[in-house]
N, C-alpha and C positions, 0 to 999 in steps of 0.2 A: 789755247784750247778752251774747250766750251766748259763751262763749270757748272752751268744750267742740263747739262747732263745726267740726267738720272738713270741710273738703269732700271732695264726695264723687270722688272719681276712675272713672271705673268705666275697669273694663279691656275694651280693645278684643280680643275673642278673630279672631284672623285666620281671614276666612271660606274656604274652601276653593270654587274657582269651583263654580259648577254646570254641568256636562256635560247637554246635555238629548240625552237616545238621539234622539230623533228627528230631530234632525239628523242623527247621525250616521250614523243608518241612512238615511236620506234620499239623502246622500252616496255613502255604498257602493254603496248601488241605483242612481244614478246613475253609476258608473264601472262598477258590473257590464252597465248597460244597453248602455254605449258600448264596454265591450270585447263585449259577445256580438254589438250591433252590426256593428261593423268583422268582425268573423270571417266573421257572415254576408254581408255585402259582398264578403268574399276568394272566401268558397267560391263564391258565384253569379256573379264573374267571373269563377274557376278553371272552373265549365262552362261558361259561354260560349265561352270559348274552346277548350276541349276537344272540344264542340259544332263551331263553326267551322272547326277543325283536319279532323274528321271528316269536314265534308264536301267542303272541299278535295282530301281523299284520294281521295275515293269520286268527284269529279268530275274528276278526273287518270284516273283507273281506268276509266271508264265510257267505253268508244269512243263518238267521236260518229258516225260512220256506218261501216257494215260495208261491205268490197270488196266490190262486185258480179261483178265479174270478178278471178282470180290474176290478178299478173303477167305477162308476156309472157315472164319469163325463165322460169318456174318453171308448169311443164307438167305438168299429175298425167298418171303414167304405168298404162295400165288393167295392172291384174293378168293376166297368162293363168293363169301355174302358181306352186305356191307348193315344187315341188322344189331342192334344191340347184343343179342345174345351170342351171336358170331365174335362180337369184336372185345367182349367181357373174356371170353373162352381164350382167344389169343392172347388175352392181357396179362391169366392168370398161367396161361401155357410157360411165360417167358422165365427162364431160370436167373434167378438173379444172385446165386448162391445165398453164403450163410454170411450175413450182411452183420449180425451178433456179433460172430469170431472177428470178421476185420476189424469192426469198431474194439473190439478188445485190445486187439491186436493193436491197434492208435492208440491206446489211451495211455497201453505200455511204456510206447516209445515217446508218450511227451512224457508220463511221467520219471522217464529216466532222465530228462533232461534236468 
């Protein structure tokens, strides 16, 4: 037998993993899906509700039936003349009661507080 026999050792060179891109762009595409996702979900319940809010407003605003008739207190007064001493005479016509007594009557009810 051969004594000049060596065995052979072979050297293991350490493999470096393999990265396959497509996963990994698989993955990004995946997370970019789910963040553009949710964003669009934000904004289309950011209008909905902006929508909603809107027309909330507009149906607070909107009278639901106009007076038929003014008030009983509140008398349109017909115009005659549009001179000075016309418009002095109705200024001083306007009853405004006894403006005294209320203020009294206020001053009462802070001072009770």
């Amino acid at each position: 037998m051969d004594q000049n026999i060596e065995p052979k050792i072979e050297q293991i060179e350490p493999q470096e993993p393999k990265i396959e891109p497509e996963k990994k762009i698989n993955k990004k595409n995946i997370i970019i899906l789910v963040i553009v996702g949710l964003i669009a979900i934000l904004i289309l319940l950011a209008v909905w509700y902006w929508l909603s809010q809107k027309s909330v407003v507009t149906q607070e605003v909107t009278p639901t039936a106009a007076p038929s008739q003014p008030p009983s207190a509140v008398q349109p007064v017909p115009l005659k003349e549009d001179s000075i001493s016309a418009i002095n005479q109705e200024l001083d016509s306007i009853d405004m009661g006894n403006l005294d007594q209320e203020f009294q009557t206020i001053d009462a009810d802070l001072n009770s507080l």
